[in-house]
C-alpha positions in Angstrom: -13.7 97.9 -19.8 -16.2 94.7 -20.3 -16.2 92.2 -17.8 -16.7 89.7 -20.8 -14.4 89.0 -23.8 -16.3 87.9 -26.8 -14.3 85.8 -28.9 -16.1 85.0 -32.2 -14.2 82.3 -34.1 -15.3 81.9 -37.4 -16.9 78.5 -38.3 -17.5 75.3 -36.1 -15.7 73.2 -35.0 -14.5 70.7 -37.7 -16.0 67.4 -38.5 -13.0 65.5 -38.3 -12.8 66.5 -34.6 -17.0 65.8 -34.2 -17.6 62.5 -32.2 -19.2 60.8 -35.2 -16.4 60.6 -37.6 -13.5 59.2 -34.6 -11.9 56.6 -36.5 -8.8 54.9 -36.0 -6.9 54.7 -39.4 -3.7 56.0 -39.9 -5.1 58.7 -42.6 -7.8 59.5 -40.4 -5.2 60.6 -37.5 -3.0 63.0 -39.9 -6.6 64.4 -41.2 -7.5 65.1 -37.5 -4.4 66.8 -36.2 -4.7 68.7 -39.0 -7.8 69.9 -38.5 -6.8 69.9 -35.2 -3.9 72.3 -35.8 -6.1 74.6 -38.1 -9.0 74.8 -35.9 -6.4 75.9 -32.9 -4.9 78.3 -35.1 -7.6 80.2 -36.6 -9.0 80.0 -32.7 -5.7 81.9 -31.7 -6.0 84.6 -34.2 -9.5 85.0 -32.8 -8.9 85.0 -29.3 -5.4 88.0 -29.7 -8.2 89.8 -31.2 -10.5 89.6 -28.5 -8.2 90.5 -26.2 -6.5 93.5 -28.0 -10.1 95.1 -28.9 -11.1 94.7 -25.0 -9.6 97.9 -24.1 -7.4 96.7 -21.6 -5.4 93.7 -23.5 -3.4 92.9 -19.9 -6.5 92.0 -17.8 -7.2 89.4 -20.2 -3.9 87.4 -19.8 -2.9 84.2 -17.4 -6.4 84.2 -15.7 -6.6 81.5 -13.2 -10.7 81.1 -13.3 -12.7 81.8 -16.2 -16.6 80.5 -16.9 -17.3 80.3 -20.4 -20.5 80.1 -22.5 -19.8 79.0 -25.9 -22.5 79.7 -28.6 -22.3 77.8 -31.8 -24.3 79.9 -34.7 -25.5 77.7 -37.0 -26.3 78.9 -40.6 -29.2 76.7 -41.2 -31.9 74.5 -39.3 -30.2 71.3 -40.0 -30.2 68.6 -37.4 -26.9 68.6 -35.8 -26.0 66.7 -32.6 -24.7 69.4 -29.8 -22.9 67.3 -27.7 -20.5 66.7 -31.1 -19.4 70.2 -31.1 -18.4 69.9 -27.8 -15.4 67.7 -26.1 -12.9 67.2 -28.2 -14.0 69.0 -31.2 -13.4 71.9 -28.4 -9.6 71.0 -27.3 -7.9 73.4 -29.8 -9.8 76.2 -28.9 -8.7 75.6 -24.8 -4.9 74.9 -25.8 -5.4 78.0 -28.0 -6.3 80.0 -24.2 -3.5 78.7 -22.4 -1.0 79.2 -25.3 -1.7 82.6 -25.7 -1.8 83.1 -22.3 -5.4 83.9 -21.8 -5.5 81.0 -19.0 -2.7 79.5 -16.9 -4.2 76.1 -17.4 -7.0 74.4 -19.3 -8.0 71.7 -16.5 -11.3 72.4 -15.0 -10.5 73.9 -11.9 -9.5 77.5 -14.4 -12.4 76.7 -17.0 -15.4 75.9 -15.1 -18.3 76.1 -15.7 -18.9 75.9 -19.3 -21.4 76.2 -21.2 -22.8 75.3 -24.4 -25.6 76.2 -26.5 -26.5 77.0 -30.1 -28.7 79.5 -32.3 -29.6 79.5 -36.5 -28.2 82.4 -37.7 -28.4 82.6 -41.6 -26.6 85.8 -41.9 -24.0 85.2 -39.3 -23.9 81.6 -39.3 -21.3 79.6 -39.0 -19.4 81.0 -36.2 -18.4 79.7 -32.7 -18.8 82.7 -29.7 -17.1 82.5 -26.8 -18.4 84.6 -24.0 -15.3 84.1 -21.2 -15.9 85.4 -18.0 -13.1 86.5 -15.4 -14.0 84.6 -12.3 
């Protein structure tokens, strides 16, 4: 059994939930939660993958301290700000852990530290890796 569950989530996080685009309009706000809602849910399917392909599906389940790298593949060169990928672009994906039961909680005391970074990857590009480490 891996000491590290790689979730790969495919895609990035979506614009709607980038730091750029926050606006307040009433469309705006049914647009976000909805690709709020999407994000979360495709992170879910992900993250039960993950888990069941570890080997040992019960370690991975109401884990009180995780670290976490998360990669962000990106499929081309293109400038893009990493600090918007991050935050609340990222909330689905952490309410995805705790309601699957990956982590009791997502407050920072359970998910810390984290860390980002990003890579081009033409072929695998995009995709959003989560390396979580019991801990």
């Amino acid at each position: 059994m891996s000491s590290v569950l790689k979730v790969e989530i495919p895609g990035l996080p979506p614009t709607l939930l980038r730091g750029n685009t926050w606006t307040a309009t009433n469309g705006a706000r049914w647009a976000r939660r909805n690709a709020a809602t999407e994000w979360g849910q495709t992170g879910h399917y992900a993250i039960v993958d993950a888990r069941n392909r570890s080997g040992c599906p019960k370690y991975w389940m109401n884990l009180e301290r995780i670290m976490v790298l998360v990669m962000f593949v990106l499929p081309t060169n293109r400038r893009i700000d990493l600090d918007n990928l991050e935050g609340q672009a990222m909330k689905p994906i952490w309410d995805a852990m705790v309601k699957d039961n990956l982590i009791t909680d997502d407050r920072w005391q359970v998910v810390h530290p984290v860390t980002y970074d990003a890579m081009v990857d033409k072929e695998r590009g995009p995709m959003t890796i989560l390396e979580v480490t019991h801990g």
